[in-house]
C-alpha atoms as one frame of an Amber mdcrd trajectory, in Angstrom:
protein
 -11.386  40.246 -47.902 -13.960  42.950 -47.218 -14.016  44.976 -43.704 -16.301
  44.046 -41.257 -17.637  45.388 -37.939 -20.447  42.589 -37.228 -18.103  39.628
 -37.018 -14.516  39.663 -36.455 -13.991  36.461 -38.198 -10.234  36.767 -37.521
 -11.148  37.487 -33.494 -13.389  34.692 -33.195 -10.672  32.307 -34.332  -7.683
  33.314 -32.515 -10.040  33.306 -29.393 -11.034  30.035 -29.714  -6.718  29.336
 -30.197  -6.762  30.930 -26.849  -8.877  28.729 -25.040  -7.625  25.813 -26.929
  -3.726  26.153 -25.567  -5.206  27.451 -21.980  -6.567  24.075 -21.794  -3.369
  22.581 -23.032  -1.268  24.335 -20.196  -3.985  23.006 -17.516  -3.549  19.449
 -18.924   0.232  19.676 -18.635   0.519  21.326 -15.720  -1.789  18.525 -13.755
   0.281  15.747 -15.317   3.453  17.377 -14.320   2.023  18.028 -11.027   0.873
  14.618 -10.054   3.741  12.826 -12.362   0.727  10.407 -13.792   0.005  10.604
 -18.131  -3.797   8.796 -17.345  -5.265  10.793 -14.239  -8.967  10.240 -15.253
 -10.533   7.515 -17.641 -10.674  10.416 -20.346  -6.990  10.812 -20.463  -6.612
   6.912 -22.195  -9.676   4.627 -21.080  -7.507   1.386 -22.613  -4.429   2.722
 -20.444  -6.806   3.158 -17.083  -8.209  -0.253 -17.573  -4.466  -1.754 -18.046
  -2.917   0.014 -15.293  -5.505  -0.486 -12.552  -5.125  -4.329 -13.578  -1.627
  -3.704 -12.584  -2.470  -2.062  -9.749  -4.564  -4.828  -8.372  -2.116  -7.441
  -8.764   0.517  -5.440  -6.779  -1.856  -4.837  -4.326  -2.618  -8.663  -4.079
   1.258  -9.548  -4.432   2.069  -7.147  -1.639  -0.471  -8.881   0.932   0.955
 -11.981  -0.583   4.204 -10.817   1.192   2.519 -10.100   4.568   0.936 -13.092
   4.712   4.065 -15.064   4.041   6.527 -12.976   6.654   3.563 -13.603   9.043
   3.784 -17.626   8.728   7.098 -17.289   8.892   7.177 -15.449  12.262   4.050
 -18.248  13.495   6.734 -21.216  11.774   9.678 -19.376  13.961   7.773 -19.411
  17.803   7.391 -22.782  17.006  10.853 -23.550  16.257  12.030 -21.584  19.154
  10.208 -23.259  21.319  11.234 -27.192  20.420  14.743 -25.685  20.758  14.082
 -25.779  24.353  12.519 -28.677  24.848  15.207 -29.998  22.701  17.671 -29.118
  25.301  15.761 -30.428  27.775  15.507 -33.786  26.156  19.162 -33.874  26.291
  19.302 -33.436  30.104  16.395 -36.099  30.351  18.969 -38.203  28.380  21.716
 -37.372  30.578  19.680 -38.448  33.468  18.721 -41.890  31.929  22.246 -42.817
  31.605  23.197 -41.339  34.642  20.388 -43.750  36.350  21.421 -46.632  33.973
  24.941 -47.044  35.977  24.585 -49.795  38.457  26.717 -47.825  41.280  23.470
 -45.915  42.141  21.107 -47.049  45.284  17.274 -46.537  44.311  17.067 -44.025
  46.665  19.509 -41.506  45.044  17.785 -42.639  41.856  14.647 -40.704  43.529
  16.615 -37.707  43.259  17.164 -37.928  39.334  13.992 -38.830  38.698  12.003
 -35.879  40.468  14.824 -33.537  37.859  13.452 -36.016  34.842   9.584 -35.267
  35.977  10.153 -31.447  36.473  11.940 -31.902  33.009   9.346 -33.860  31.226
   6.467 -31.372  32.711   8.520 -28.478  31.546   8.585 -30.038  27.688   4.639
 -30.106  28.566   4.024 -26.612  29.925   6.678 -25.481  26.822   3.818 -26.903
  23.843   0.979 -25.340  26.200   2.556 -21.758  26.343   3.727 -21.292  22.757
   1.168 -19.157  21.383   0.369 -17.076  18.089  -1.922 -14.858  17.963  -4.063
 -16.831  20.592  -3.141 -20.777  19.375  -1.602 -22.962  20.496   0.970 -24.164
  18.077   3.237 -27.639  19.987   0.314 -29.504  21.754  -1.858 -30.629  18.499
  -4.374 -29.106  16.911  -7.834 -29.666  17.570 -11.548 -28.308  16.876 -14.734
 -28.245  18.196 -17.635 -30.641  16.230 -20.500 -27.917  16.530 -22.956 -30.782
  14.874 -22.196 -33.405  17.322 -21.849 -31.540  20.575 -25.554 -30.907  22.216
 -23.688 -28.311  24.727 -23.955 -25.695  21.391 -26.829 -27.443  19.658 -28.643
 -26.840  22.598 -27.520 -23.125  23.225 -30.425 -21.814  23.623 -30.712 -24.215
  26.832 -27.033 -24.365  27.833 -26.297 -20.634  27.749 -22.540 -21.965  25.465
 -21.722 -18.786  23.774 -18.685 -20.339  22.318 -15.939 -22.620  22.955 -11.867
 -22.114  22.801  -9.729 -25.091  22.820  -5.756 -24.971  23.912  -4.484 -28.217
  23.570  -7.477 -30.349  24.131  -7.315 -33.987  23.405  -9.430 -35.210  20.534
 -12.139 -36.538  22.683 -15.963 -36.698  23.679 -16.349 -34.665  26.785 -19.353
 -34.720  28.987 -20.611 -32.248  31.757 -21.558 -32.865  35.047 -23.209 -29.981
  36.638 -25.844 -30.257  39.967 -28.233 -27.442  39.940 -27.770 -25.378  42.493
 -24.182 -26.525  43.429 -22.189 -23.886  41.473 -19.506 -26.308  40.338 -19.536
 -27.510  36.976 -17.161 -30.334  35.949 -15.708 -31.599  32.291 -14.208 -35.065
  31.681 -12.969 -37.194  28.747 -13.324 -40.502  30.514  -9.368 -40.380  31.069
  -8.947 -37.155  32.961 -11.794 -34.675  34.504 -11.634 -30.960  36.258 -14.021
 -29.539  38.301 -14.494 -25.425  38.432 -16.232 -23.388  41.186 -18.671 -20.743
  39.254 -20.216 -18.972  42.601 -17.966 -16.245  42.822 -18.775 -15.668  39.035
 -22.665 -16.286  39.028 -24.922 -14.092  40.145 -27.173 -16.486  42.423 -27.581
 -19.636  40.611 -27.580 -17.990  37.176 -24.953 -15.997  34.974 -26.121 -11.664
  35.750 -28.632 -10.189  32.422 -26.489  -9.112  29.266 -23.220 -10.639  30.867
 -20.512 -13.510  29.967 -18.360 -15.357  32.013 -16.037 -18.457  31.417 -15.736
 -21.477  32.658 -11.808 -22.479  32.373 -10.963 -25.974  32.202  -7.352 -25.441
  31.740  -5.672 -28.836  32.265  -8.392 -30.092  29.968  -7.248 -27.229  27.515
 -10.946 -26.554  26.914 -12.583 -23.052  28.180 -16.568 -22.436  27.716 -18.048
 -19.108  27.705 -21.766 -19.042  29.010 -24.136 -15.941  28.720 -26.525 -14.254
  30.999 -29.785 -13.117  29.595 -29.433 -10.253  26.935 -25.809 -10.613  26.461
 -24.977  -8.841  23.517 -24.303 -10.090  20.025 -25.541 -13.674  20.971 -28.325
 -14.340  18.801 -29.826 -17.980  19.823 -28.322 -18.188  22.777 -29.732 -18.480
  26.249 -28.936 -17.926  29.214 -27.346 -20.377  31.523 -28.545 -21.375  35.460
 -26.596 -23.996  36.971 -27.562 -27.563  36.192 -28.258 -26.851  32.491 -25.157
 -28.317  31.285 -25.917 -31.929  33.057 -24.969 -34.799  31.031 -24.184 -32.274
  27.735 -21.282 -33.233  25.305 -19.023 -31.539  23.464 -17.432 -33.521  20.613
 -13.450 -32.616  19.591 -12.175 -33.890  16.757  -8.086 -33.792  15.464  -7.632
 -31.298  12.467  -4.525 -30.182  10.745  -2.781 -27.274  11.265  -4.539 -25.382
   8.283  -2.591 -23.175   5.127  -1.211 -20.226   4.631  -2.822 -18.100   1.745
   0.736 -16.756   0.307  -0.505 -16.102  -3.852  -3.441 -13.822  -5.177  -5.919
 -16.820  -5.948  -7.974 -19.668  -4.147  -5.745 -21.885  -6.777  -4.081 -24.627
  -4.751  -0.764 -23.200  -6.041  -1.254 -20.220  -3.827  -1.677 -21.815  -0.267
   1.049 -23.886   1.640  -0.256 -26.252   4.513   0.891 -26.889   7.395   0.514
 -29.227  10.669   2.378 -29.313  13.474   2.104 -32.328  16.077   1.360 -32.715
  19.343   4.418 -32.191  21.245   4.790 -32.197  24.791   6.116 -34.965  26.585
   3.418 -37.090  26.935   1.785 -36.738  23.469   1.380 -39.514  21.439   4.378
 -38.768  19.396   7.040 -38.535  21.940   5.301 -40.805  24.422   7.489 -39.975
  27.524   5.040 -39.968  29.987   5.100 -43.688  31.463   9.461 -43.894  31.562
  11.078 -43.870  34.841  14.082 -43.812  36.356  12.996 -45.504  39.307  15.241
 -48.320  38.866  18.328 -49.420  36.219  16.158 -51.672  34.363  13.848 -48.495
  33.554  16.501 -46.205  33.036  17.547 -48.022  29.967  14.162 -48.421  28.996
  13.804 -44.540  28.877  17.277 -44.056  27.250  15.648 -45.928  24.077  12.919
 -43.901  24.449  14.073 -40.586  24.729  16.555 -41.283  21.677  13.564 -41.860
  19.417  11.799 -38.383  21.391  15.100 -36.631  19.950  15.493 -37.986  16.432
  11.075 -37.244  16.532  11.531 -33.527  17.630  14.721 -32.987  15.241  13.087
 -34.504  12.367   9.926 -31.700  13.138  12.138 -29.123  13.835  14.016 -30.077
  10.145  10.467 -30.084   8.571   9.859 -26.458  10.478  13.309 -25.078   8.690
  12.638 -26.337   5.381   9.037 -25.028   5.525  10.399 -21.394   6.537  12.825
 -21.793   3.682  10.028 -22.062   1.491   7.868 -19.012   2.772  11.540 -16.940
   2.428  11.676 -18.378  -1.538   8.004 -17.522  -1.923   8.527 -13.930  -0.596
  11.575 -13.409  -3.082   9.152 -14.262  -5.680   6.716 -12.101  -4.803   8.559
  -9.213  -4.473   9.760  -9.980  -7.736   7.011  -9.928  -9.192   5.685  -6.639
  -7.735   8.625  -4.932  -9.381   8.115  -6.311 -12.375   3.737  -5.090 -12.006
   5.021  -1.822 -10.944   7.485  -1.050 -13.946   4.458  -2.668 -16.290   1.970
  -0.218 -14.576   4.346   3.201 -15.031   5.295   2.485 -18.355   1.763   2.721
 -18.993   0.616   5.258 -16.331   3.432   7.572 -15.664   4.094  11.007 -17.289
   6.718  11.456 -19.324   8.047  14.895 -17.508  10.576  15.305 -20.540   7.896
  15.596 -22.664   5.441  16.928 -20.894   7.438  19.946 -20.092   8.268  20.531
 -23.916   4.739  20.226 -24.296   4.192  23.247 -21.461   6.287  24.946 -23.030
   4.574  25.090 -26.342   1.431  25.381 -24.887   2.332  28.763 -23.097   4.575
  30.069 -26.069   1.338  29.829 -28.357  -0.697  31.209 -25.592   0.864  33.864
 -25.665   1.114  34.874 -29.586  -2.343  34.044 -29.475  -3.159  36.638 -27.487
  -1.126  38.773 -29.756  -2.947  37.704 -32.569  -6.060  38.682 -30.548  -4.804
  42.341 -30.592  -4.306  42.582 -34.071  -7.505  41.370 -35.044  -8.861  44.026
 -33.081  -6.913  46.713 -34.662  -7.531  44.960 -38.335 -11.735  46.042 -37.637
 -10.610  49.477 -35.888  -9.236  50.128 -40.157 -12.834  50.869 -40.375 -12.819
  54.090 -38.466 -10.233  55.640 -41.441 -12.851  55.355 -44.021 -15.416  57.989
 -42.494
């Protein structure tokens, strides 16, 4: 091969060597650094597109989880709670028989039956007060028929900003409100409440870019009404007194809803649920009209409350096997996400073993390259002995 000083053939391609196995050590040292084989769609664009596959399912499976502990948790208050009013069934029973025994005068029956009231009202105030995130879980559930209620359809009139139901009877409700009087009052045509407003209004009307609420609360039923300008209330006026006269609102029985516990809107993925109404004098225990006023009543109501019992254990049974079912479906879950998340390093994860050996080599022919470099210099320096 002849001696050249123009191009250094032999320096040219140990330089490019050089740059080569610098780029090597970069690529192994980020792997190694950040334990992942595919960092970047360039590093495997199959693997990427596997692994963040992978990825997404775990994410999904893991909210899966969450969602699942979470109805649990809802499924538990409830339980709870009918284990009071469980125990309080058993005193009302108690009482019944106690009443039943022909050695009592009605007059000390009196006594036992203002303990069976305060009993049967605490059952009551018990499916009123179990809440979950703001619902009421034990007295039934219930929803508002936007379509059919001319309180909402007529917003624009009424000032109704919106409507939140706790426990409210699947009914038609009507207003009665007198302009000027600042009372407005709700009934079903079984039961009605009347609420003062003029401590809350501002004159006659509800005060510019304010809300208030009107709280029905034995009717379970509160209505929030806007002032003028309220925010975030687009098509919605602002209410004066007397503009809910003779409006409806229409409340119709729903079910309990689901609980989203798999990836997909597949029916496989959701579990429903309902839970009764369940106070006292709901339609399902049906306590409110026993007595123990006399001994002919008090073995009316001990037939009654036995069926109240076997009613509330068999919901309480239905409440265990339903949590039993979240618990199975969490198990699952989880088992599946270990199973993603071995699927998604096998295809993502570095191999530091390898990746080390591969370092290794990288820096080892770094640096004979750079050896090399040197002697190709001193290979074109030969030149200089000739003249």
């Amino acid at each position: 091969m002849p001696l050249s000083l123009n191009n250094n053939v032999s320096a040219v391609n140990v330089s490019h060597q050089i740059g080569h196995n610098q780029s090597a050590q970069v690529r192994r040292m980020e792997t190694i650094g950040s334990g992942l084989r595919i960092k970047r769609a360039s590093d495997d664009a199959a693997g990427l597109s596997i692994s963040e596959g992978f990825r997404s399912q775990i994410t999904r499976l893991g909210q899966n989880v969450k969602n699942a502990e979470q109805a649990a948790d809802l499924l538990r208050v409830a339980e709870g709670s009918l284990g009071a009013s469980a125990s309080m069934l058993h005193r009302m029973r108690s009482l019944a028989t106690q009443s039943a025994n022909g050695h009592l005068t009605d007059k000390q029956r009196e006594v036992l039956t203002s303990e069976f009231d305060q009993a049967m009202a605490g059952i009551d105030r018990i499916a009123q007060a179990t809440v979950y995130n703001g619902r009421v879980l034990l007295a039934g559930f219930a929803e508002v028929d936007a379509n059919a209620s001319s309180a909402i359809t007529d917003a624009v009139e009424t000032g109704v900003a919106s409507v939140n139901l706790s426990g409210a009877e699947a009914m038609v409700y009507r207003f009665i409100d007198g302009a000027g009087d600042a009372t407005i009052t709700l009934g079903n045509g079984v039961a009605t409440q009347t609420v003062d407003m003029g401590i809350l209004l501002n004159g006659d009307r509800v005060s510019e870019g304010t809300k208030i609420v009107a709280n029905f609360d034995r009717l379970g039923v509160q209505v929030t009404l806007a002032g003028s300008g309220a925010a975030n209330l687009t098509g919605v006026g602002d209410y004066v007194s007397g503009d809910l006269d003779g409006k409806s609102l229409v409340i119709e029985a729903s079910d309990g809803g689901s609980f989203q516990v798999g990836p997909s809107d597949a029916a496989a993925d959701r579990i429903g649920f309902n839970l009764p109404d369940l106070r006292a004098s709901g339609n399902l225990l049906d306590l409110d009209k026993t007595s123990l006023s006399s001994q002919a009543s008090a073995r009316l109501a001990m037939d009654k409350i036995d069926q109240a019992i076997n009613m509330l254990s068999g919901e309480r049974g239905r409440i265990g096997a339903l949590v039993n079912r979240l618990g199975h479906g969490i198990e699952f879950s989880e088992n599946e996400i270990e199973n993603m998340q071995a699927s998604e390093e096998t295809v993502r994860d570095a191999d530091i073993a390898y990746e080390s050996s591969r370092l290794a080599r990288a820096q080892i022919l770094s640096g004979s390259s750079q050896a090399m470099l040197t002697q190709a210099f001193a290979n074109s320096r030969q030149v200089l002995t000739l003249l």
